[in-house]
Structures are given as C-alpha cells and as structure tokens.
C-alpha positions in Angstrom: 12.1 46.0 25.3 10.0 49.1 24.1 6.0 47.6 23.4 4.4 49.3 20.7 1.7 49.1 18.1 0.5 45.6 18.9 -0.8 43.8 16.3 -4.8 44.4 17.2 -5.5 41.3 14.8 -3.9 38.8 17.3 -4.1 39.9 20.3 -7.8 39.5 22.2 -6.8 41.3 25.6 -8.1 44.5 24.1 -11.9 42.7 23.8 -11.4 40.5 27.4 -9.9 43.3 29.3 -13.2 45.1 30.6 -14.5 41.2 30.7 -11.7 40.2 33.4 -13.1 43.4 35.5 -16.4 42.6 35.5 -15.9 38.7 35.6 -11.9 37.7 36.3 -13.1 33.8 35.6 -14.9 34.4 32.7 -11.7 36.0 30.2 -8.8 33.7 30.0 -5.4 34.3 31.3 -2.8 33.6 29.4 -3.1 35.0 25.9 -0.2 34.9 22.7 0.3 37.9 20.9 2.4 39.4 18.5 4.1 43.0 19.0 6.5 45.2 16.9 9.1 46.2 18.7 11.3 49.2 19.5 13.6 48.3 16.6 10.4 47.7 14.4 11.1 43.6 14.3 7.9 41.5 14.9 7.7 39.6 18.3 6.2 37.0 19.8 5.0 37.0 23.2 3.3 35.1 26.1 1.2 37.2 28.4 -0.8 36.1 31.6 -3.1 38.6 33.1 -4.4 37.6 36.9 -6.6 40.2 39.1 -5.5 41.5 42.5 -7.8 40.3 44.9 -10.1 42.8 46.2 -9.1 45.3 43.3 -9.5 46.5 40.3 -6.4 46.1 39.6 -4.2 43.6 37.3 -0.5 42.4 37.4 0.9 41.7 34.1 3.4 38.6 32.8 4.8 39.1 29.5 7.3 36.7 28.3 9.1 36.7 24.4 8.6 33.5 22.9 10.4 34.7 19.7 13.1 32.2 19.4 10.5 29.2 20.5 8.4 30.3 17.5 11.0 30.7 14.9 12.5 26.6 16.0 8.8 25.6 15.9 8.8 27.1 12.4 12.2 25.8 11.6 11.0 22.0 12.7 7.7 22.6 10.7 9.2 23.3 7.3 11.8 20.7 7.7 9.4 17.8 8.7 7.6 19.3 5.5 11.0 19.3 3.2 11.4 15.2 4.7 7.8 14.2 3.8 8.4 15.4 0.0 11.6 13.7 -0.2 9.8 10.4 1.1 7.2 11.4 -1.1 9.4 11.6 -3.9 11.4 8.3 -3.2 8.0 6.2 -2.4 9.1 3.1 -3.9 12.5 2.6 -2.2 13.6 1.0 1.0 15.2 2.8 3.6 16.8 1.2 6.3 19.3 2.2 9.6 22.3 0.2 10.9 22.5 0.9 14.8 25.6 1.9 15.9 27.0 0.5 19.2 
C-alpha cells in the first residue's frame, strides 16, 4: 500500500512528532488518521508510534481500519433508517414470537 498525501486535517502526528522526542510520555501513541492512497481512494488507518529505548529513534504500526469504518458507518445509518421508521409508526405495537 503506497502512503501519500495524508490528510494533514486529521492526522496530529505531524504536531506530536518532535513532542514524543523530547517527551515520549507526554504525545500519545496510537493516533487514527486518514490517508489517500496509491490508487487515490481515501483510507483509514490505525497508527501506534513507541520510542526505542535509548534512541532517537521510533518504530511505526500502521494498520487499515477501512472496512471497520465503512460497517461502523453502515450500522450508524441503519440504526438511524430504524429510529425513523419507529418514529414514524409511534402509535403502534410491535411485538416478537420466539421461535424454538
């Protein structure tokens, strides 16, 4: 997966990055971000940042939480399509047999 042009807006490692060298405890260390990637399709990712002991020095997890989002999402605007159909049918009664 090619990384370029990350979104600036949401991502804060740009403004913690010289932070975590002075001060590793002080910048968090796991940070969400959105990205464009090599085929130009917005990403979502999952990064955690930790300092080497007795370095400057940084190791880097990235992980693409793409799909997670979009079902997040997904559930969001469904949960909202329910509550206006409740909405809508206020004054009836709903009920569920149980099967088994």
């Amino acid at each position: 997966m090619g990384l370029r042009n990350p979104n600036v807006n949401d991502s804060n490692e740009l403004r913690f990055h010289p932070l975590r060298r002075r001060n590793p405890e002080a910048a968090p260390k796991n940070n969400e971000f959105q990205f464009i990637d090599k085929k130009g399709y917005v990403r979502h990712a999952c990064m955690t940042v930790a300092m080497l002991p007795g370095t400057a020095k940084s190791v880097v997890s990235l992980l693409d939480v793409t799909e997670r989002k979009r079902a997040e999402d997904a559930f969001r605007r469904m949960n909202a399509d329910l509550e206006n159909v409740f909405e809508k049918f206020s004054g009836c009664h709903w009920y569920r047999e149980r099967k088994g």
